[in-house]
C-alpha positions as CSV (number, residue, x, y, z in Angstrom):
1,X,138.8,113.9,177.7
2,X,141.5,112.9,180.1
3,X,140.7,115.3,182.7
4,X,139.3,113.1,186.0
5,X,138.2,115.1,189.0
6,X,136.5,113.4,192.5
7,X,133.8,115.8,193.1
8,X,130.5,114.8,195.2
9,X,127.4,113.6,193.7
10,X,124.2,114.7,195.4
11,X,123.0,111.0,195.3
12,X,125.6,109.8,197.1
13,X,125.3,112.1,200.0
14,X,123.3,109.7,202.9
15,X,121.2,112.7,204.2
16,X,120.1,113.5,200.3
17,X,116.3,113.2,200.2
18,X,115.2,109.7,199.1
19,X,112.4,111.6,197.0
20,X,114.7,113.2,195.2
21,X,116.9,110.6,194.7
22,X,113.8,107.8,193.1
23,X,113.0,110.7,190.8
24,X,116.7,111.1,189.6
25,X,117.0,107.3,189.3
26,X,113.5,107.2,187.3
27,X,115.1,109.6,184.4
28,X,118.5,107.8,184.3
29,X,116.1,104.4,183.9
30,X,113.6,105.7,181.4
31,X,116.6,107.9,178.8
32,X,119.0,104.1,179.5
33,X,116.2,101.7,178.5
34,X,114.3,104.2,176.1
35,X,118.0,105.1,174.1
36,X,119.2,101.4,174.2
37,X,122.3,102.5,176.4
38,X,124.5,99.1,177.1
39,X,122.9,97.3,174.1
40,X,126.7,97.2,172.9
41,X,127.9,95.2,176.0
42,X,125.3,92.6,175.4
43,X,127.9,89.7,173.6
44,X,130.1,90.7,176.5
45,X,127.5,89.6,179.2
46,X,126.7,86.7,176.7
47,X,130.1,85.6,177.0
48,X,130.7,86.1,180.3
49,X,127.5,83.9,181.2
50,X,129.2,81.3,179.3
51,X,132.6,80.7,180.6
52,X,131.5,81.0,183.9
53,X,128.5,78.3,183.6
54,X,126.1,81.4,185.3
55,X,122.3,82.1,183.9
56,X,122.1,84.7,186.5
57,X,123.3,88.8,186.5
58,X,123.6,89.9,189.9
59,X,123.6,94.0,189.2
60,X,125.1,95.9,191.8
61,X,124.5,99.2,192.7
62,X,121.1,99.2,190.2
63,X,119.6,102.2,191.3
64,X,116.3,102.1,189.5
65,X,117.2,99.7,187.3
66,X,118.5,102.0,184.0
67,X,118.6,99.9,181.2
68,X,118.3,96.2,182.9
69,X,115.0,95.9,181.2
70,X,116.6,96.3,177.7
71,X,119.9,94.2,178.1
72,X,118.0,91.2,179.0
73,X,115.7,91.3,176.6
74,X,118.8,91.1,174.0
75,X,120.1,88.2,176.4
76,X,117.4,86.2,175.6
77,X,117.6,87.3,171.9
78,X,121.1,86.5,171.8
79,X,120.2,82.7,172.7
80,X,119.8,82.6,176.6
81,X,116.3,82.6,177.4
82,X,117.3,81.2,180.4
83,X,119.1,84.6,181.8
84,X,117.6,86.3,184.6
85,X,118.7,89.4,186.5
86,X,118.7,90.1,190.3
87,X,119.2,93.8,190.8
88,X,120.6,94.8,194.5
89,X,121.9,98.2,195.9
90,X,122.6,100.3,199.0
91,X,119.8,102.0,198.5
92,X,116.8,99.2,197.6
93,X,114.6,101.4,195.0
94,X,111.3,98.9,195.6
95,X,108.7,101.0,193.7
96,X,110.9,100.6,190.4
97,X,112.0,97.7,190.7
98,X,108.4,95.8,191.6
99,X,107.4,97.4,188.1
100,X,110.0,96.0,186.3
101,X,109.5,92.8,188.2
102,X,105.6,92.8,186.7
103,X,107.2,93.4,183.5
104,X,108.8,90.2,183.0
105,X,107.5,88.0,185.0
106,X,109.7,87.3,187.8
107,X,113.1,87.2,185.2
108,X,114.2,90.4,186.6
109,X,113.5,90.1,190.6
110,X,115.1,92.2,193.8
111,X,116.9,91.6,197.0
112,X,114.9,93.8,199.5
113,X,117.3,94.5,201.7
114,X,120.5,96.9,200.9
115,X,123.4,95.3,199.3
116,X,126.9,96.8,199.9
117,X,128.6,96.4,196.8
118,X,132.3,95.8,198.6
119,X,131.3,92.7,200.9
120,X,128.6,91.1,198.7
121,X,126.7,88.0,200.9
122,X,127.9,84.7,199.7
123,X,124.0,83.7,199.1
124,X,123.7,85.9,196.3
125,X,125.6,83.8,193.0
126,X,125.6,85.1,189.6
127,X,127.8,87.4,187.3
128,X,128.1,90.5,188.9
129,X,127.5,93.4,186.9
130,X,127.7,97.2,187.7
131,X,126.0,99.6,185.1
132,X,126.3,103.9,185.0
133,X,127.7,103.2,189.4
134,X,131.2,102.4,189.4
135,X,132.9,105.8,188.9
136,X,130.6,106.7,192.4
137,X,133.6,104.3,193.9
138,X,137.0,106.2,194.6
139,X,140.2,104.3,193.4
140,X,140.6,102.1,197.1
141,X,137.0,101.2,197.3
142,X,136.8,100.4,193.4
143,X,139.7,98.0,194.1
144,X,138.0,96.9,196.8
145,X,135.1,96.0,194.6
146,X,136.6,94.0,192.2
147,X,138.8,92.0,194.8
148,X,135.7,91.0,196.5
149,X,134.3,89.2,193.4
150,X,138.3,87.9,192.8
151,X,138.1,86.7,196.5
152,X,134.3,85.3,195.7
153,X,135.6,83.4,192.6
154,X,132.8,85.1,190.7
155,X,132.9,86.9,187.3
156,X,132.5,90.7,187.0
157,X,131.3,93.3,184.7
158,X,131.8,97.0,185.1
159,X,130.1,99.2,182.5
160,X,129.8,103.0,182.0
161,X,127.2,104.6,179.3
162,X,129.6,107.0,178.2
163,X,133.0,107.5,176.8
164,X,134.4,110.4,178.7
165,X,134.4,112.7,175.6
166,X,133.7,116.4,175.9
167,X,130.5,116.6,173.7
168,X,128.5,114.8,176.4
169,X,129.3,117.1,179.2
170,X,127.6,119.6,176.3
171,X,124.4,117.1,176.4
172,X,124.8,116.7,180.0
173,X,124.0,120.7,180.1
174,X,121.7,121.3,177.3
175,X,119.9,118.9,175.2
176,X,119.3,116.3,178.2
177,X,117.5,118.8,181.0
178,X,115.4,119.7,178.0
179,X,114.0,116.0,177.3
180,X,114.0,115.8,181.2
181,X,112.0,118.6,181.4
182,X,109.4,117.2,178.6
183,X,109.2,113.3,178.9
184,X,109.0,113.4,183.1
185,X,105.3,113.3,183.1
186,X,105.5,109.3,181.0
187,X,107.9,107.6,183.8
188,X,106.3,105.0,185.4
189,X,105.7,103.9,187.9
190,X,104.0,107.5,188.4
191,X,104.6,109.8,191.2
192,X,102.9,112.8,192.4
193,X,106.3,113.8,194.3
194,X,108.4,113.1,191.1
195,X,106.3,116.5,189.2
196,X,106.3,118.5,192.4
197,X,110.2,118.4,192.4
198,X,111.0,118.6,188.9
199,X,108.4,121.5,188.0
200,X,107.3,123.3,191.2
201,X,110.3,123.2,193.1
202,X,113.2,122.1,190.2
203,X,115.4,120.1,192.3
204,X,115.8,116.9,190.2
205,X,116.6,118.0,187.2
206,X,119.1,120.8,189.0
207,X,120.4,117.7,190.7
208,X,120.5,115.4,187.2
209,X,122.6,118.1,185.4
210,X,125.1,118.2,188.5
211,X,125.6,114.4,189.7
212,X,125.7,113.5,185.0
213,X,128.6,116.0,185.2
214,X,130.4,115.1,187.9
215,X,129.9,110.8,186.7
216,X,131.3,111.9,183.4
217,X,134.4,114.0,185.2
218,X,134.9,111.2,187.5
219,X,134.7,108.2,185.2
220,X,137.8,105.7,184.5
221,X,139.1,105.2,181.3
222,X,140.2,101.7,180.0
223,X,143.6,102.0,181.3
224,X,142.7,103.0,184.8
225,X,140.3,100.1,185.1
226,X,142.9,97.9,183.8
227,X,145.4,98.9,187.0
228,X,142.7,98.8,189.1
229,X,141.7,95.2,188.1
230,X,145.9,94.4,188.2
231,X,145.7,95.3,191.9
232,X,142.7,93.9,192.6
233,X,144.0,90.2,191.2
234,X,147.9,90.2,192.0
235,X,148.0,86.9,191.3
236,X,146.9,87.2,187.7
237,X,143.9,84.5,188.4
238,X,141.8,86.0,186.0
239,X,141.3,87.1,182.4
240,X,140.7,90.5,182.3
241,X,139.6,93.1,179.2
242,X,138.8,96.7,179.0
243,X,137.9,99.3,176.0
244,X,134.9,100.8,174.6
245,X,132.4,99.5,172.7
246,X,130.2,101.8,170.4
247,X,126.7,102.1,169.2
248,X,125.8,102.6,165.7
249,X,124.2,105.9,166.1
250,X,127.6,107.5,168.4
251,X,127.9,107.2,172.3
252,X,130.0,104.7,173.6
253,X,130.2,102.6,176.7
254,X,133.7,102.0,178.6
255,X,134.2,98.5,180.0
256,X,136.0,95.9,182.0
257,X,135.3,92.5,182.5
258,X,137.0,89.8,184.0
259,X,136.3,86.0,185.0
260,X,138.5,83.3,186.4
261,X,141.0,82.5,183.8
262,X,140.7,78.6,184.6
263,X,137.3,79.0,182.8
Protein backbone atom coordinates (compact mmCIF):
# COMPACT_ATOMS: atom_id res chain seq x y z
CA UNK A 1 0.00 0.00 0.00
CA UNK A 2 1.75 3.05 -1.12
CA UNK A 3 -0.94 5.32 -0.32
CA UNK A 4 0.42 7.83 2.83
CA UNK A 5 -2.00 10.40 4.14
CA UNK A 6 -1.22 12.93 7.46
CA UNK A 7 -4.49 12.72 9.16
CA UNK A 8 -4.78 13.44 13.15
CA UNK A 9 -4.67 10.84 15.64
CA UNK A 10 -6.92 11.43 18.72
CA UNK A 11 -3.89 10.58 20.98
CA UNK A 12 -1.98 13.17 19.77
CA UNK A 13 -4.40 15.91 20.23
CA UNK A 14 -2.97 17.72 23.86
CA UNK A 15 -6.60 18.39 25.12
CA UNK A 16 -7.49 14.48 24.42
CA UNK A 17 -8.54 12.99 27.80
CA UNK A 18 -5.52 11.34 29.55
CA UNK A 19 -8.13 8.51 30.54
CA UNK A 20 -8.77 7.81 27.40
CA UNK A 21 -5.59 7.93 26.24
CA UNK A 22 -3.94 5.14 29.35
CA UNK A 23 -6.73 2.92 28.15
CA UNK A 24 -5.74 3.11 24.38
CA UNK A 25 -2.09 2.70 25.32
CA UNK A 26 -3.11 -0.38 27.72
CA UNK A 27 -4.61 -2.36 24.45
CA UNK A 28 -1.69 -1.42 22.08
CA UNK A 29 0.70 -2.93 25.23
CA UNK A 30 -1.23 -6.00 26.08
CA UNK A 31 -2.13 -7.23 21.76
CA UNK A 32 2.23 -6.01 21.21
CA UNK A 33 3.55 -8.07 24.13
CA UNK A 34 0.73 -10.84 24.10
CA UNK A 35 1.28 -11.34 19.87
CA UNK A 36 5.12 -11.05 20.20
CA UNK A 37 5.05 -7.84 17.82
CA UNK A 38 8.99 -6.64 17.35
CA UNK A 39 10.26 -10.16 18.36
CA UNK A 40 11.79 -9.96 14.60
CA UNK A 41 13.80 -6.74 15.33
CA UNK A 42 15.37 -8.42 18.30
CA UNK A 43 19.12 -9.35 16.39
CA UNK A 44 18.76 -5.79 15.19
CA UNK A 45 18.74 -4.30 18.72
CA UNK A 46 21.35 -7.07 19.63
CA UNK A 47 23.50 -5.70 17.08
CA UNK A 48 23.04 -2.33 17.59
CA UNK A 49 23.93 -2.80 21.43
CA UNK A 50 27.04 -4.13 20.22
CA UNK A 51 28.77 -1.75 17.89
CA UNK A 52 27.87 0.90 19.89
CA UNK A 53 29.41 -0.58 23.38
CA UNK A 54 25.50 0.34 24.96
CA UNK A 55 23.66 -2.18 27.50
CA UNK A 56 21.03 0.35 27.76
CA UNK A 57 17.58 1.02 25.28
CA UNK A 58 16.48 4.34 25.79
CA UNK A 59 12.61 3.94 24.17
CA UNK A 60 11.20 7.09 23.13
CA UNK A 61 7.89 7.92 22.81
CA UNK A 62 6.87 4.34 24.92
CA UNK A 63 3.51 5.11 25.54
CA UNK A 64 2.56 2.30 27.83
CA UNK A 65 5.24 0.35 27.15
CA UNK A 66 3.69 -2.16 24.03
CA UNK A 67 5.91 -4.84 23.64
CA UNK A 68 9.17 -3.59 25.81
CA UNK A 69 8.38 -6.39 28.19
CA UNK A 70 8.80 -9.06 25.44
CA UNK A 71 11.90 -7.70 23.42
CA UNK A 72 13.99 -7.70 26.46
CA UNK A 73 13.20 -10.76 27.53
CA UNK A 74 14.68 -12.09 24.00
CA UNK A 75 17.68 -9.64 24.74
CA UNK A 76 18.64 -11.39 27.45
CA UNK A 77 17.97 -14.76 25.59
CA UNK A 78 19.89 -13.62 22.83
CA UNK A 79 23.03 -13.38 25.20
CA UNK A 80 22.77 -9.86 27.02
CA UNK A 81 21.51 -10.41 30.27
CA UNK A 82 23.01 -7.29 31.03
CA UNK A 83 20.38 -5.18 28.77
CA UNK A 84 18.08 -2.99 30.45
CA UNK A 85 15.41 -0.58 29.08
CA UNK A 86 14.58 3.00 30.18
CA UNK A 87 11.20 3.89 28.66
CA UNK A 88 10.53 7.95 28.42
CA UNK A 89 7.72 9.88 26.58
CA UNK A 90 5.81 13.17 26.30
CA UNK A 91 3.22 11.90 27.99
CA UNK A 92 4.88 9.82 31.25
CA UNK A 93 2.26 6.69 31.51
CA UNK A 94 3.42 6.03 35.43
CA UNK A 95 0.61 3.43 36.32
CA UNK A 96 1.99 1.12 33.36
CA UNK A 97 5.08 1.60 33.54
CA UNK A 98 5.57 1.06 37.63
CA UNK A 99 3.89 -2.48 36.72
CA UNK A 100 6.23 -3.33 34.24
CA UNK A 101 9.01 -1.97 36.48
CA UNK A 102 7.68 -4.76 39.31
CA UNK A 103 7.84 -7.15 36.66
CA UNK A 104 11.50 -7.25 36.16
CA UNK A 105 12.92 -5.99 38.81
CA UNK A 106 14.16 -2.68 38.09
CA UNK A 107 15.61 -3.91 34.21
CA UNK A 108 12.91 -1.99 32.69
CA UNK A 109 12.71 1.51 34.82
CA UNK A 110 11.07 5.22 33.79
CA UNK A 111 12.12 8.75 33.60
CA UNK A 112 9.23 10.58 35.44
CA UNK A 113 9.26 13.46 33.85
CA UNK A 114 8.17 14.05 30.05
CA UNK A 115 10.71 13.45 27.49
CA UNK A 116 10.47 15.36 24.09
CA UNK A 117 11.71 12.97 21.63
CA UNK A 118 13.44 15.91 19.28
CA UNK A 119 15.78 17.50 22.01
CA UNK A 120 16.50 14.43 24.22
CA UNK A 121 18.61 15.58 27.64
CA UNK A 122 22.16 14.67 27.36
CA UNK A 123 21.76 12.61 30.87
CA UNK A 124 19.84 10.13 29.37
CA UNK A 125 22.64 7.57 27.28
CA UNK A 126 21.69 4.48 25.63
CA UNK A 127 20.41 3.28 22.09
CA UNK A 128 17.55 5.10 21.34
CA UNK A 129 14.72 3.16 20.17
CA UNK A 130 11.14 4.24 18.99
CA UNK A 131 8.51 1.41 18.75
CA UNK A 132 4.57 1.69 16.91
CA UNK A 133 5.46 6.20 17.48
CA UNK A 134 7.39 7.39 14.66
CA UNK A 135 4.84 7.74 11.90
CA UNK A 136 3.01 10.33 14.84
CA UNK A 137 6.20 12.53 13.60
CA UNK A 138 5.54 14.53 10.16
CA UNK A 139 8.52 14.47 7.67
CA UNK A 140 10.49 17.87 9.33
CA UNK A 141 10.04 16.75 12.92
CA UNK A 142 11.00 12.99 11.95
CA UNK A 143 14.20 14.50 10.49
CA UNK A 144 14.42 16.33 13.34
CA UNK A 145 14.46 13.24 15.37
CA UNK A 146 16.99 11.33 13.95
CA UNK A 147 19.43 14.40 13.61
CA UNK A 148 19.20 14.80 17.28
CA UNK A 149 20.62 11.33 18.01
CA UNK A 150 23.20 12.06 14.75
CA UNK A 151 24.04 15.38 16.59
CA UNK A 152 24.14 13.22 20.12
CA UNK A 153 26.57 10.65 18.55
CA UNK A 154 24.04 8.01 19.80
CA UNK A 155 22.61 5.00 17.89
CA UNK A 156 18.94 4.80 16.78
CA UNK A 157 16.29 2.41 16.10
CA UNK A 158 12.96 3.27 14.53
CA UNK A 159 10.42 0.36 14.34
CA UNK A 160 6.80 0.00 13.13
CA UNK A 161 4.58 -3.24 13.94
CA UNK A 162 3.20 -3.28 10.59
CA UNK A 163 4.07 -3.35 6.96
CA UNK A 164 1.71 -0.88 5.40
CA UNK A 165 -0.25 -3.59 3.50
CA UNK A 166 -3.99 -3.38 2.94
CA UNK A 167 -5.13 -6.50 4.96
CA UNK A 168 -4.36 -4.80 8.26
CA UNK A 169 -6.36 -1.82 7.72
CA UNK A 170 -9.08 -4.91 7.29
CA UNK A 171 -7.88 -6.15 10.97
CA UNK A 172 -7.62 -2.63 12.06
CA UNK A 173 -11.63 -2.51 11.37
CA UNK A 174 -12.84 -5.93 12.23
CA UNK A 175 -11.11 -8.64 13.86
CA UNK A 176 -9.07 -6.27 16.32
CA UNK A 177 -12.11 -4.12 18.00
CA UNK A 178 -13.56 -7.64 18.47
CA UNK A 179 -10.56 -8.95 20.70
CA UNK A 180 -10.60 -5.39 22.17
CA UNK A 181 -13.95 -5.75 23.01
CA UNK A 182 -13.32 -9.28 24.77
CA UNK A 183 -9.78 -9.37 26.43
CA UNK A 184 -10.18 -5.48 28.05
CA UNK A 185 -11.34 -6.84 31.26
CA UNK A 186 -7.46 -9.00 31.69
CA UNK A 187 -5.17 -5.62 31.21
CA UNK A 188 -3.42 -4.87 34.03
CA UNK A 189 -2.79 -2.88 35.86
CA UNK A 190 -6.70 -2.72 36.29
CA UNK A 191 -8.86 0.28 35.99
CA UNK A 192 -12.32 0.97 36.82
CA UNK A 193 -12.20 4.00 34.19
CA UNK A 194 -10.60 1.71 31.43
CA UNK A 195 -14.42 -0.56 31.44
CA UNK A 196 -16.51 2.52 31.88
CA UNK A 197 -14.98 3.96 28.51
CA UNK A 198 -14.71 0.97 26.53
CA UNK A 199 -18.31 -0.64 27.44
CA UNK A 200 -20.53 2.10 28.97
CA UNK A 201 -19.50 4.97 27.04
CA UNK A 202 -17.32 3.18 23.90
CA UNK A 203 -14.83 5.80 23.42
CA UNK A 204 -11.53 3.71 23.38
CA UNK A 205 -12.16 1.32 21.27
CA UNK A 206 -14.00 4.07 18.81
CA UNK A 207 -10.76 5.92 19.29
CA UNK A 208 -8.36 2.51 18.77
CA UNK A 209 -10.00 1.76 15.44
CA UNK A 210 -9.47 5.51 14.21
CA UNK A 211 -5.74 6.50 15.56
CA UNK A 212 -4.61 2.13 14.16
CA UNK A 213 -6.00 3.55 10.83
CA UNK A 214 -4.62 6.56 10.54
CA UNK A 215 -0.77 4.95 12.02
CA UNK A 216 -1.04 2.48 9.25
CA UNK A 217 -2.10 5.42 6.41
CA UNK A 218 0.56 7.52 7.75
CA UNK A 219 3.47 5.07 8.19
CA UNK A 220 6.90 5.38 6.07
CA UNK A 221 8.04 2.86 4.00
CA UNK A 222 11.74 1.75 3.81
CA UNK A 223 12.62 4.19 1.24
CA UNK A 224 11.16 7.16 2.91
CA UNK A 225 12.98 6.42 6.10
CA UNK A 226 16.06 5.96 4.15
CA UNK A 227 15.79 9.89 2.77
CA UNK A 228 14.79 10.88 5.86
CA UNK A 229 17.84 9.41 7.66
CA UNK A 230 20.08 10.85 4.31
CA UNK A 231 18.91 14.31 5.47
CA UNK A 232 19.20 13.84 8.74
CA UNK A 233 23.16 12.74 8.38
CA UNK A 234 24.42 14.86 5.33
CA UNK A 235 27.67 14.07 6.12
CA UNK A 236 27.17 10.32 5.67
CA UNK A 237 28.68 9.78 9.50
CA UNK A 238 26.63 6.80 9.94
CA UNK A 239 25.65 3.39 8.77
CA UNK A 240 22.24 3.33 8.05
CA UNK A 241 19.59 0.23 7.08
CA UNK A 242 16.04 0.03 6.44
CA UNK A 243 13.44 -3.01 5.27
CA UNK A 244 11.05 -5.21 6.86
CA UNK A 245 11.58 -7.96 8.79
CA UNK A 246 8.76 -10.71 9.13
CA UNK A 247 7.39 -13.00 11.65
CA UNK A 248 6.84 -16.61 11.06
CA UNK A 249 3.21 -16.60 11.36
CA UNK A 250 2.70 -13.17 8.73
CA UNK A 251 2.89 -9.36 9.89
CA UNK A 252 5.80 -7.60 9.37
CA UNK A 253 7.71 -4.79 11.06
CA UNK A 254 9.31 -1.80 8.95
CA UNK A 255 12.66 -0.57 10.13
CA UNK A 256 15.59 1.73 10.16
CA UNK A 257 18.51 1.75 12.10
CA UNK A 258 21.57 3.54 12.17
CA UNK A 259 24.81 3.98 14.38
CA UNK A 260 28.02 5.90 13.94
CA UNK A 261 29.75 4.24 11.11
CA UNK A 262 33.23 4.66 13.00
CA UNK A 263 31.85 1.77 15.15
Amino acid sequence: MKLRLRLFEFEDLPWFPAVVRAGMMDYLRFMISALGTYRPIVPLLAEGLRRTGQTQLLELGAGAGGGTETVWRALCAAGLPEATVVLTDLYPQPAAWADVAARTAGAIRAEPGPVDALAVPEHLPGLRVIFSAFHHFPPAAAEALLRDAVRAGRGIGVFEGAGKHWWELLLAWTALPVAQLLLTPFFRPFRLSRLVFTYLVPVIPLCTIWDGTVSLLRLYAPAELLALAARADPAGRYAWQAGKKRHWWGPEVTYLVGWPASN
